[in-house]
C-alpha positions in Angstrom: 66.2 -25.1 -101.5 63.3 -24.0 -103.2 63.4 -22.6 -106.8 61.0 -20.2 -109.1 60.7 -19.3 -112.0 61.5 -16.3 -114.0 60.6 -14.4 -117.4 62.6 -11.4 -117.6 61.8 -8.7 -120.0 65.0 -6.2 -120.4 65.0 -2.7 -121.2 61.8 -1.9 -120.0 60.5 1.8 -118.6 60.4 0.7 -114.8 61.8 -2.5 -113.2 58.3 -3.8 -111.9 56.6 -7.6 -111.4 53.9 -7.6 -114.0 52.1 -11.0 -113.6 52.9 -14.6 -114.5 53.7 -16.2 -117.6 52.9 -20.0 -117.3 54.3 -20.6 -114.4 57.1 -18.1 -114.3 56.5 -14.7 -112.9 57.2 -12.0 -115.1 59.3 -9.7 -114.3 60.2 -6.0 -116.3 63.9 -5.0 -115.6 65.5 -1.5 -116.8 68.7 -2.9 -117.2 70.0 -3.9 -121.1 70.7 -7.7 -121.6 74.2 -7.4 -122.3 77.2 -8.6 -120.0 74.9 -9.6 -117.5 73.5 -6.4 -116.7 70.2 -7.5 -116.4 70.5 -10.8 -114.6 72.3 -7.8 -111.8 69.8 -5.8 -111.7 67.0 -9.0 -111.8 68.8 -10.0 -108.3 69.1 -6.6 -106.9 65.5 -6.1 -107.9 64.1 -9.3 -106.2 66.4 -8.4 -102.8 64.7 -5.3 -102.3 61.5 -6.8 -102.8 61.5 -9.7 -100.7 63.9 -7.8 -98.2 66.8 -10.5 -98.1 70.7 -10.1 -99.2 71.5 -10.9 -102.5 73.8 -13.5 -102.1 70.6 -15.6 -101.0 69.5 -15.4 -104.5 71.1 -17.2 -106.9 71.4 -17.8 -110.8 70.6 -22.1 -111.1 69.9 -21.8 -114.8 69.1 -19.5 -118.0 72.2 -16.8 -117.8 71.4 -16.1 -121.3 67.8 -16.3 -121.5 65.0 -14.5 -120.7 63.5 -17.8 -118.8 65.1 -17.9 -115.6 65.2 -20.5 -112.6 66.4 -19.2 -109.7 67.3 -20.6 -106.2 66.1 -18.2 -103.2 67.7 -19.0 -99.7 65.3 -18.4 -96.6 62.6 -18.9 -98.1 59.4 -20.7 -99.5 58.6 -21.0 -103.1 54.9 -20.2 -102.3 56.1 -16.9 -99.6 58.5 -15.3 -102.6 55.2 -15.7 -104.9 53.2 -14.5 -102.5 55.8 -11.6 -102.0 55.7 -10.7 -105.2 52.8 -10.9 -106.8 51.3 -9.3 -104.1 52.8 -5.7 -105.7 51.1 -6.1 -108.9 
């Protein structure tokens, strides 16, 4: 299963992709980082983007950190990149 990367950046104007960070994409979310609010709204965010359920996205390490490694089932590392950083 393929995993990426993730710098979140809570409590942000708009929950957008903004670029990459090493080799993490960043990522601005809305959502507080409290209770798990943001790591929520981090894998609603990236279901709507790359059009897949949420339970294909899960939570592999970094629950209370802004650096994030996640494990997205159906597909590729390089297509959820792609995906992504194609709405910059």
């Amino acid at each position: 299963m393929p995993t990426i990367r993730v710098h979140v950046i809570p409590n942000a104007k708009a929950a957008k992709v903004v670029g990459e960070h090493g080799e993490a994409i960043k990522i601005k979310l809305q959502a507080p980082a409290i209770e798990g609010k943001a790591n929520s709204a981090l894998r609603r965010f990236l279901a709507e983007k790359l059009s897949i359920p949420q339970r294909a996205i899960v939570l592999e390490r970094g629950e209370r950190s802004r650096d994030k490694v996640l494990r997205i089932d159906g597909l590729s590392e390089e297509e959820v990149r792609k995906q992504l950083l194609a709405t910059i």
